[in-house]
DODREN-609045 format. One line per 4 residues: number of its first residue (from 1); for each residue x, y, z of C-alpha. Coordinates in steps of 0.001 Angstrom, whole numbers, plus 524288, in hexadecimal, padded with zeros to 5 digits. Example, Ala and Ser with C-alpha at 12.3 -4.5 7.8 and 13.67 -1.06 7.14 Angstrom:
BEGIN
1) 8300C 7EE6C 81E78 ~ 83566 7FBDC 81BE4
end
This chain:
BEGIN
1) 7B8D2 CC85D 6CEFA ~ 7BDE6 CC77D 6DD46 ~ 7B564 CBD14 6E68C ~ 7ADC0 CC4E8 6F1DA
5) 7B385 CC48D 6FF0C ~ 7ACF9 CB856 70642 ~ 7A979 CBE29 712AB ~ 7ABE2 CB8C4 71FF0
9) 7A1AA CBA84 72BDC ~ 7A765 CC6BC 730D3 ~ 7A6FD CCCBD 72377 ~ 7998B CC83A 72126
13) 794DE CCD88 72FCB ~ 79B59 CD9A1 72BD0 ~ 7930C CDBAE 71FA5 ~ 784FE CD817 72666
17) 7866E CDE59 735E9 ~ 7874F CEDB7 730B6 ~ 77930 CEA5A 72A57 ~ 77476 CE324 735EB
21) 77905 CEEF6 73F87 ~ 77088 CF6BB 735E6 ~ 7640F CEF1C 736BE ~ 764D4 CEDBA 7450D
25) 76616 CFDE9 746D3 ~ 75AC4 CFE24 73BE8 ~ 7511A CF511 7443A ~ 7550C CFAFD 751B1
29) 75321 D0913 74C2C ~ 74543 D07E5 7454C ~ 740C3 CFDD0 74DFC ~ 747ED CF9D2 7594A
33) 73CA1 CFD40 76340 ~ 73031 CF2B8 75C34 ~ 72F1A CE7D1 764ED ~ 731DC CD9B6 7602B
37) 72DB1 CD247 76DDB ~ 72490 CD27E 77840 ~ 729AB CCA9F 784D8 ~ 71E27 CC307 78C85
41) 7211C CC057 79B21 ~ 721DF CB1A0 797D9 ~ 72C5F CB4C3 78E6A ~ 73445 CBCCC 79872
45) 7318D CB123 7A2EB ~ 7367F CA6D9 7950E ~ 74347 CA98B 79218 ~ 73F23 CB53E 788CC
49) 73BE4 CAA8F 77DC2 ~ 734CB CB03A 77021 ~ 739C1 CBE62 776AA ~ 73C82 CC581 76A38
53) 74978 CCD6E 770C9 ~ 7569B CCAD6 76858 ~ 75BD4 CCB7D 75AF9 ~ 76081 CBF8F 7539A
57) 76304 CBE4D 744F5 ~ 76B77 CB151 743DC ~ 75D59 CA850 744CA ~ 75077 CA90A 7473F
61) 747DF C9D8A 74D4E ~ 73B2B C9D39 7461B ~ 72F74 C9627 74D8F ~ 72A6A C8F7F 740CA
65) 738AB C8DDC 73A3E ~ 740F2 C8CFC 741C8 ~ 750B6 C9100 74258 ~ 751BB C9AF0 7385B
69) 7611C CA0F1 7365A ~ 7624F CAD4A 72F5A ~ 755D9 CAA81 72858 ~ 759E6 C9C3F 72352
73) 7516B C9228 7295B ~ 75A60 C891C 72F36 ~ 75736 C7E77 72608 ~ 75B72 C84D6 71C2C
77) 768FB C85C9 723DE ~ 769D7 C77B9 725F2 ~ 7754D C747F 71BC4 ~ 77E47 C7FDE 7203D
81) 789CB C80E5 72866 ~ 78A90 C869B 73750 ~ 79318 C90A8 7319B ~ 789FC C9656 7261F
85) 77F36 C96ED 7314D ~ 7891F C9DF2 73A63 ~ 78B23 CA843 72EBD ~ 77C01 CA8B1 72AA4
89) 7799F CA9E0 73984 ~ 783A0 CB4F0 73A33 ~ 7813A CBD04 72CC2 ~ 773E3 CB922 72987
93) 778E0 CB26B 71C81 ~ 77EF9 CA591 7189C ~ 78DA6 CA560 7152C ~ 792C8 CA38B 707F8
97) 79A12 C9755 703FD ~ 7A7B5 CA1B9 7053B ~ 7A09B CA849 710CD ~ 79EEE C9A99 717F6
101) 7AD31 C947D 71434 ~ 7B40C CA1F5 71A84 ~ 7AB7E CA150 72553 ~ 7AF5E C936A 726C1
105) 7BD8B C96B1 725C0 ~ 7BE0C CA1EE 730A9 ~ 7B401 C9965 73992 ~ 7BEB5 C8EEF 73855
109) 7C8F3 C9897 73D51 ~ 7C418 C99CC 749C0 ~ 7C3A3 C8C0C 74BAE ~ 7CE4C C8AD9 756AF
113) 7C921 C8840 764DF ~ 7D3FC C8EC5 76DC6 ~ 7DA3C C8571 7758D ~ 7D5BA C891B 78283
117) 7C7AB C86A5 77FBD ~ 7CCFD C7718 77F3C ~ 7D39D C79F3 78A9B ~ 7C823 C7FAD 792EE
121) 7BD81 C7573 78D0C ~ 7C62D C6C0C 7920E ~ 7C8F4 C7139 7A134 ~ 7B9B9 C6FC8 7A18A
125) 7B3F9 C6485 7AA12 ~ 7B019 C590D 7A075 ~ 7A1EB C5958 7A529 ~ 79F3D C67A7 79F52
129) 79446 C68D4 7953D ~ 799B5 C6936 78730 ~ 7936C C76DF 787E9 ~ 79923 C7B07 79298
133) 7A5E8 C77FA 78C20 ~ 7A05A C810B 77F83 ~ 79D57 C8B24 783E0 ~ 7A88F C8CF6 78D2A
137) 7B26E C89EB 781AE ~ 7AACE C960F 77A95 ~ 7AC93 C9CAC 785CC ~ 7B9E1 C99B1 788D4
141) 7BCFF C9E34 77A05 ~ 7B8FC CAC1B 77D7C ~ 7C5AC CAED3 78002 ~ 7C67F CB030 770CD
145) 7BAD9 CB900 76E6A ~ 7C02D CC2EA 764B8 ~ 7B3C1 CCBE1 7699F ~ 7B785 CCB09 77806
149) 7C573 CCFA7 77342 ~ 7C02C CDBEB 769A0 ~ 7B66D CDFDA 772FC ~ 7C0BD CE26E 77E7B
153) 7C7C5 CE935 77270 ~ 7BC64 CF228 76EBA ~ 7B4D3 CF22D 762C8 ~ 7A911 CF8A6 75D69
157) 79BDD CF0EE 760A0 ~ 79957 CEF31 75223 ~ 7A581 CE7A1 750DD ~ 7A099 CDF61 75976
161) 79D1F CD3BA 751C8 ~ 7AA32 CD0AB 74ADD ~ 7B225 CCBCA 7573D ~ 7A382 CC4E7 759B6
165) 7A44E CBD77 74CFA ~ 7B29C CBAFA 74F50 ~ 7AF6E CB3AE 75C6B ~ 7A335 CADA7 7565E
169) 7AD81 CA7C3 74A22 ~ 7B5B4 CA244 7566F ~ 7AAE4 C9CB1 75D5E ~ 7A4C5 C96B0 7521D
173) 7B25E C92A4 74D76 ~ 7B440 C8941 75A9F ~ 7A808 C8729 76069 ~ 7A5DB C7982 759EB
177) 7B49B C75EC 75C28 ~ 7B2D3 C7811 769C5 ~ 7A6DD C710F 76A4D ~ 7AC62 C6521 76396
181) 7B6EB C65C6 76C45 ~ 7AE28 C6582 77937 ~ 7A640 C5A47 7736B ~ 7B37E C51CA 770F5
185) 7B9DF C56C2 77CD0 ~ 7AC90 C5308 78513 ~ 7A8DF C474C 7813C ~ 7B64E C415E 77D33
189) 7B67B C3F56 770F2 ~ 7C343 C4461 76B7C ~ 7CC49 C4F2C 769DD ~ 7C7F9 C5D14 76700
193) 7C6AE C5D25 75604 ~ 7CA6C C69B9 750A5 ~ 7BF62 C6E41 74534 ~ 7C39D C6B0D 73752
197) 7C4C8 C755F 72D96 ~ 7BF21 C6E62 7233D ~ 7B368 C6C8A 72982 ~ 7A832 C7696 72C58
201) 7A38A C7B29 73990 ~ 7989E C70CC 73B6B ~ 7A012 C6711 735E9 ~ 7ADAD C6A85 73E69
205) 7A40E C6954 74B46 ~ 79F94 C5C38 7475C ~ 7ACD4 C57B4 74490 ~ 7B355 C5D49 75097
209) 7A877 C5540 759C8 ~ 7ACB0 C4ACC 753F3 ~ 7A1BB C4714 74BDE ~ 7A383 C3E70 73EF9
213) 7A8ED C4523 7349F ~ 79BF7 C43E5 72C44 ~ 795C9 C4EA6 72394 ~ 788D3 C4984 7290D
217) 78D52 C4D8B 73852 ~ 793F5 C5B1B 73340 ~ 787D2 C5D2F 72CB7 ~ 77F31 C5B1F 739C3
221) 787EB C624B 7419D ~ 78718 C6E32 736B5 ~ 77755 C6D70 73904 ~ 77A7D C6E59 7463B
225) 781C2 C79D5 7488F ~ 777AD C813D 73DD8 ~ 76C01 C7D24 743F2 ~ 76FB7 C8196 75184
229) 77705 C8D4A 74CE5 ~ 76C04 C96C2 75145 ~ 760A2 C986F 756A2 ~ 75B9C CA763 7596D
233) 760D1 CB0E9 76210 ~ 757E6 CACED 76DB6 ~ 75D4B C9F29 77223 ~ 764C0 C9F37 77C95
237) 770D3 C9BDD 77761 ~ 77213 CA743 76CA8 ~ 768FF CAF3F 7769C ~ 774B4 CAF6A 78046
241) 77F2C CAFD6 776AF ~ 779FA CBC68 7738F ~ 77696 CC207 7809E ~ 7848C CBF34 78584
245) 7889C CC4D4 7774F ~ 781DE CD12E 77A13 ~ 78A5F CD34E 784B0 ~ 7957E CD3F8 77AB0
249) 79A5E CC7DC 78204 ~ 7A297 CC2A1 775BC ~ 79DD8 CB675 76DB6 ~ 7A570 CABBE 7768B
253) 79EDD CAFBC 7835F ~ 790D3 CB0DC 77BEB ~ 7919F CA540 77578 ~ 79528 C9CE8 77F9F
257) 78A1D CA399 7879A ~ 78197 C9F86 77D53 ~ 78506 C914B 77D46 ~ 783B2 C9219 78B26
261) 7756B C94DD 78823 ~ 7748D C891D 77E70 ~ 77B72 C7F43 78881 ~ 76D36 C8101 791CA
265) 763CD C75D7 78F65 ~ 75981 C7DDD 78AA4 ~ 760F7 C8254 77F19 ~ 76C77 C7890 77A84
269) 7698B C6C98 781F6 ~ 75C8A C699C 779B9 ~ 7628C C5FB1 76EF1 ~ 76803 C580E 777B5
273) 75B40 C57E7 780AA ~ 75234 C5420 7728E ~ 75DB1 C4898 770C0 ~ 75BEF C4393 77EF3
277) 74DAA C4209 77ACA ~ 74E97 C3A2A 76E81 ~ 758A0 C32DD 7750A ~ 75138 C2F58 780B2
281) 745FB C2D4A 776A8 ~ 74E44 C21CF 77054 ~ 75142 C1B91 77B3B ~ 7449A C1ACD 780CC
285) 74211 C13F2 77310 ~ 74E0F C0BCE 770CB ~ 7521F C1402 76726 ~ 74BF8 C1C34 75B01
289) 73BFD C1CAE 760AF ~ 73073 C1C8C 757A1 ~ 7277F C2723 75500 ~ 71D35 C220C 75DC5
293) 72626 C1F8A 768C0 ~ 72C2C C2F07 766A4 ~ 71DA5 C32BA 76873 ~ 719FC C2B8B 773DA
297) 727CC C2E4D 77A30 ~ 7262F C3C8A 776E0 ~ 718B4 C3D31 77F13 ~ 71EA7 C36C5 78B12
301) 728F1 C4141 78A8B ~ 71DD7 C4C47 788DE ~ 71678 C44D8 79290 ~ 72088 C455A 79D33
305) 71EFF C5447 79AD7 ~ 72DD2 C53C7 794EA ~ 731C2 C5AB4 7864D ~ 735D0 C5428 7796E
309) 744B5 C5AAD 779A2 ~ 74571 C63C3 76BC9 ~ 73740 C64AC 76795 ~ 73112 C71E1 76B3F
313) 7376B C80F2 7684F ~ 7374F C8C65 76FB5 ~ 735DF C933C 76248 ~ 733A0 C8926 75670
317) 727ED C842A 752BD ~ 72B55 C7A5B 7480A ~ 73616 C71B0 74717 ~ 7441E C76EF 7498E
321) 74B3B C776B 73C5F ~ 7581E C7277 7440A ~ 7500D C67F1 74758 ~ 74C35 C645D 738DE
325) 758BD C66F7 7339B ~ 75D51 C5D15 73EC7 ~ 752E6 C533D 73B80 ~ 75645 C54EF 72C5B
329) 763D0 C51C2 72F9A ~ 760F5 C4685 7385C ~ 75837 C3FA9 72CE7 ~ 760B2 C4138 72424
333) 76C6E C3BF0 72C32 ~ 76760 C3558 736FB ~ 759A6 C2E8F 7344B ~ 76077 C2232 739A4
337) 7654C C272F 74547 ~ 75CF6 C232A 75218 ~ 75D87 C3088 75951 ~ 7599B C3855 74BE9
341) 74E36 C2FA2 74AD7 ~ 74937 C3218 7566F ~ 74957 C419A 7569A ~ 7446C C3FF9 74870
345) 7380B C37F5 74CF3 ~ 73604 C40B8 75903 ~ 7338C C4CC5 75037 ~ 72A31 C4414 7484D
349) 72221 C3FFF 754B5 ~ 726B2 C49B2 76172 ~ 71FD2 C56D9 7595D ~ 71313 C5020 75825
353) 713D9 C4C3A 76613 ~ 715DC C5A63 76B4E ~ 70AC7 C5E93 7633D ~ 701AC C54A3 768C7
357) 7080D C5909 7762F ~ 70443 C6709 7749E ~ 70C11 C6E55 77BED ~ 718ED C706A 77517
361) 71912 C7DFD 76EC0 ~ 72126 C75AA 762DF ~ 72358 C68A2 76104 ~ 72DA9 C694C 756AF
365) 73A88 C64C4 75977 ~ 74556 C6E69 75AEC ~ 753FD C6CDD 75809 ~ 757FB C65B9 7634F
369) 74E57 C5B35 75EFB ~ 757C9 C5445 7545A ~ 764A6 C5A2C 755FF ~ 76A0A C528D 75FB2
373) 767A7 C4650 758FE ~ 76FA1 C49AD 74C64 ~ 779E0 C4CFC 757CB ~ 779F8 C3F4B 75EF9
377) 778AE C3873 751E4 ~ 7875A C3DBD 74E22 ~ 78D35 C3AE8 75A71 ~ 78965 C462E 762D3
381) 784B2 C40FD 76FA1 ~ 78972 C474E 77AB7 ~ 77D16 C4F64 77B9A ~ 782BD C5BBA 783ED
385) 78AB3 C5E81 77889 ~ 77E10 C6003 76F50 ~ 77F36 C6E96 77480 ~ 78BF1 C71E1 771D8
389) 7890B C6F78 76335 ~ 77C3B C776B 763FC ~ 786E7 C827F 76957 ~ 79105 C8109 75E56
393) 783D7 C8520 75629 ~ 77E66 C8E82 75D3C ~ 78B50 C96CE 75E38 ~ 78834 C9BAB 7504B
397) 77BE6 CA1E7 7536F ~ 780EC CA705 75F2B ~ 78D73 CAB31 75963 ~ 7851E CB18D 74C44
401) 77B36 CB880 7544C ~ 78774 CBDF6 75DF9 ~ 78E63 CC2CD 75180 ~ 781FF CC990 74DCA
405) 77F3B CCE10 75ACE ~ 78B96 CD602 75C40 ~ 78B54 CDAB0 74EA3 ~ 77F6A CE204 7506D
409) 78214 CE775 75F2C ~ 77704 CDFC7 76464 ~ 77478 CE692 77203 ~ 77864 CDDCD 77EF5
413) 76CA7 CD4FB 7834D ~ 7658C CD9E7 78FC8 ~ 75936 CD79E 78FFC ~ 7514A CDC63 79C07
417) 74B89 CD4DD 7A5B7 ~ 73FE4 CD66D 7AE5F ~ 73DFB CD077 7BB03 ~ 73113 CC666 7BD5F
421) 72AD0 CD226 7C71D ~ 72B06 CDAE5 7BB0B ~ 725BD CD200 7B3CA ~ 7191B CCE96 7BDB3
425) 71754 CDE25 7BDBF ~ 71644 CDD05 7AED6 ~ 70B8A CD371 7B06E ~ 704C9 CDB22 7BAEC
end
């Protein structure tokens, strides 16, 4: 008996988006006019945060659980690679063993960063922001967008998603090569190292840093890139993504738009700001603190009416999973290691102290609590580049939920606006 066909991406997309078209006309038709939200004022005046307003399948952030993908706790996603999460954020299912080795294979062919990116990243004055340099390199590659180029050509709206995917395989194919390459071209430290094919895409972006060739740093940098893949629809990262998407702006232009979003210090800058902490913590101390002195340094920083950088959630109200996983991998690894030691004996002592203190709405640590240390233990220390790996992450979910997005015909995002008189007539 003949083997089945393993099926690629496209072919699996092809099998699943007829269905999803379906359901979406289903729910629209018998019930597209029952409300899901109410907006308070404060809301409106708050960024629109816990509006109920946009449709995201790749993850869901539970209050009491945390990061859930596809309906797999992340957890339970711990052990996997960044590409079966790119596929299980894309299709809703994990890829066979076949499934994940093609994938592997095709992701590998797009692995060449046109010359001209090189070219432009280095015409660009030495002080720029390693994100600056990303996102204009993803820019810059827009001159390859396959969608730009089918688009001018003509073609049917639910046709669509193919040329999507096709830029999504390219920018997933060189987004951690040209991140490598702006961390080695930035801070000196070597020529530009092309990815190795025997290695897999976590693995090829720790190598190309520069980073020993260890299983133990491939297999941090793996959790890494999974637990940053994704994070809802609503953060401002995949938010804009897909409102400069929904223009039909092609996946270059929204994903650099995205990251964009991610470079502001509110969104991507956070690990770096929890590492300053600890760091400043140790020194205070002479090195790894004791509990006690973690409590009592803890107050004075509550005291002086400052935060503890990475505890508190806008949505979760238990510990982050990324920040367990993290801490899991840190004991097991790194229970000698100064830094780890610290951020592990500030979540022992710093949620007790919030409690006491009342007015945090959570005082469990987030993912930006521990991260950063597994990152400076390896060798990563130039802290403006902690962002530019957060990015390399993040590009799946933006890159999954864009797919999606154009697959289905979501409608262009334009909200409507109302000006602050309006809103004092409301009141009145």
């Amino acid at each position: 008996m003949a083997a089945a066909k393993v099926k690629t991406l496209h072919d699996k997309l092809e099998a699943i988006i007829p269905k999803l078209r379906e359901e979406k006309k289903a729910i629209l038709s018998s019930d597209g006019d029952k409300k899901i939200s109410d907006v308070t004022i404060a809301q409106a005046f708050g960024g629109m945060r816990g509006v109920k307003g946009m449709i995201c399948d790749t993850s869901v952030v539970e209050p009491d659980h945390g990061l859930i993908i596809r309906g797999y706790p992340l957890l339970k996603l711990k052990k996997r690679l960044p590409e079966e999460i790119f596929w299980l954020l894309i299709t809703g299912t994990l890829p066979n063993k076949n499934e994940l080795k093609l994938f592997q294979k095709q992701l590998s062919e797009y692995n060449k960063v046109p010359a001209y990116v090189w070219k432009v990243l280095k015409a660009m004055p030495k002080s720029s922001h390693p994100m600056a340099m990303l996102n204009t390199a993803i820019l810059v590659m827009q001159n390859e967008s396959v969608f730009s180029k089918k688009y001018k050509e003509g073609m049917p709206k639910t046709d669509y998603w193919h040329p999507a995917l096709e830029d999504s395989m390219q920018i997933l194919g060189t987004i951690h090569t040209v991140a490598a390459g702006i961390y080695r071209m930035k801070y000196k430290k070597g020529p530009i190292l092309e990815p190795k094919k025997s290695l897999d895409w976590g693995a090829n972006y720790a190598y190309m840093l520069g980073m020993k060739n260890k299983e133990e740093v491939y297999e941090m940098m793996r959790l890494y890139l999974v637990f940053h893949s994704d994070h809802e629809g609503g953060n401002v990262s995949a938010n804009t993504c897909h409102t400069v998407g929904s223009a039909l702006s092609d996946p270059y232009y929204s994903v650099s738009a995205g990251l964009n979003g991610l470079a502001g210090p509110l969104h991507g800058l956070a690990n770096q700001e929890c590492l300053g902490w600890i760091l400043q913590t140790m020194e205070k101390f002479g090195g790894a603190p004791t509990e006690k002195q973690i409590e009592d340094y803890a107050w004075e920083t509550l005291n002086a009416g400052k935060v503890i950088p990475g505890y508190g959630h806008a949505v979760l109200r238990v510990t982050d999973p990324r920040f367990v996983g993290f801490n899991q991998f840190g004991r097991k690894y790194l229970k000698d290691d100064p830094v780890f030691k610290t951020v592990d004996r500030v979540f022992k002592v710093v949620p007790k102290v919030l409690v006491k203190h009342g007015k945090a709405k959570s005082p469990w640590p987030n993912v930006d609590a521990g991260s950063g240390s597994l990152l400076y233990h390896y060798g990563i220390k130039e802290f403006e580049y902690y962002t530019v790996l957060f990015s390399v992450s993040r590009a799946m979910g933006m890159l999954a939920q864009l797919v999606l997005n154009r697959a289905l015909g979501t409608a262009l995002t334009r909200p409507k606006s109302v000006s602050t008189e309006w809103i004092k007539k409301q009141i009145k």
